[in-house]
C-alpha positions as CSV (number, residue, x, y, z in Angstrom):
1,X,177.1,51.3,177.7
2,X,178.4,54.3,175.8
3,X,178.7,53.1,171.9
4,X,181.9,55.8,170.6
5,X,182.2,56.6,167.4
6,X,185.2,54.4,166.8
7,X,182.5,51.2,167.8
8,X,179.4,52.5,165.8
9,X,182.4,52.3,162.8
10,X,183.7,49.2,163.5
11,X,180.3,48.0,163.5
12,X,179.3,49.7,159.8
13,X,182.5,47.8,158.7
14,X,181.4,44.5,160.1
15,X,177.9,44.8,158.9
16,X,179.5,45.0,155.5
17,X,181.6,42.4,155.4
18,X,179.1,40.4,157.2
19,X,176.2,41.5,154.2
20,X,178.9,40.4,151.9
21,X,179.6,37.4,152.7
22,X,176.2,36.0,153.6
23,X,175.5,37.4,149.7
24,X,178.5,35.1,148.7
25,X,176.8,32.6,150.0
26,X,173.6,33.2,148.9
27,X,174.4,33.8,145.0
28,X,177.0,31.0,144.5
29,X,174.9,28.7,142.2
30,X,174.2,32.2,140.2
31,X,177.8,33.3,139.9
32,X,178.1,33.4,136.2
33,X,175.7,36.2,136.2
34,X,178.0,38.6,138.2
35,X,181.7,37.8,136.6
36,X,181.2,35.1,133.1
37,X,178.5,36.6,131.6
38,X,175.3,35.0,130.5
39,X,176.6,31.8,130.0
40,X,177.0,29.0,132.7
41,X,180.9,27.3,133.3
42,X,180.4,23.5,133.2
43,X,179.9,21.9,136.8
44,X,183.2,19.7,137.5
45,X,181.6,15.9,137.5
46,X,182.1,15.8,141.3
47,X,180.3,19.1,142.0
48,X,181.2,22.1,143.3
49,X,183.9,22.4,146.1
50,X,183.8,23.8,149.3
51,X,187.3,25.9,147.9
52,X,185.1,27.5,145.7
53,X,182.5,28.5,147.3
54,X,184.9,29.7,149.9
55,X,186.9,31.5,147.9
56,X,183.5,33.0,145.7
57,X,182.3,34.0,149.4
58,X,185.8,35.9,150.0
59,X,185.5,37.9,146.9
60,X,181.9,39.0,147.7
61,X,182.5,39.7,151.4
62,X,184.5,42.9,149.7
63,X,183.3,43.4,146.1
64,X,179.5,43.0,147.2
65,X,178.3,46.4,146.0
66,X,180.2,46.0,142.6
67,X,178.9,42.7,142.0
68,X,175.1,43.7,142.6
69,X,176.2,46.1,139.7
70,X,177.3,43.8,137.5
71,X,174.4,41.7,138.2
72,X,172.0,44.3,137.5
73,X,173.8,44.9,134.2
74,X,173.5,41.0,133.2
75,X,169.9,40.7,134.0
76,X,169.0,43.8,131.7
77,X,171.2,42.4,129.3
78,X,169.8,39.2,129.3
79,X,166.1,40.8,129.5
80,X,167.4,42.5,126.2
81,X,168.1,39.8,124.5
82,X,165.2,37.9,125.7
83,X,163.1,40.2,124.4
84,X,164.8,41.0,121.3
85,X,164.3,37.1,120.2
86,X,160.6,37.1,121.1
87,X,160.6,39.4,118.7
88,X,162.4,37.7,116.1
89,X,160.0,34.7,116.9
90,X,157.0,36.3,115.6
């Protein structure tokens, strides 16, 4: 079987939605991180829902490489200020 170049781009596509999504999945209980900021949103009592992780799944299946961004950018912030009230401890 001949793979053309329309396939082997098709399959690039798929691979990156497919990367996205399962990173959706995977960083769901971490989400603040990428779009709140450092601080955690209050659980509703009955836990998450399935729409939200669905709909946290959808937005990473597209935005993955800006969210690994954003991430990035929280955990050096975070390390920051980590660091910065070690400091202030001693």
């Amino acid at each position: 079987m001949v793979i053309t170049r329309e396939m082997a781009l098709n399959m690039y596509i798929v691979v990156f939605l497919l990367f996205g999504a399962g990173f959706g999945l995977l960083t769901y209980s971490y989400r603040h991180i990428f779009s709140e900021g450092p601080n955690k949103v209050e659980t509703p009592p009955d836990g998450p829902t399935l729409a939200s992780r669905v709909l946290w799944a959808m937005v990473c299946t597209f935005l993955w490489p800006i969210m690994i961004l954003t991430g990035i950018n929280s955990a050096l912030i975070l390390a920051k200020r980590k660091r910065q009230a070690a400091v202030a401890d001693h």
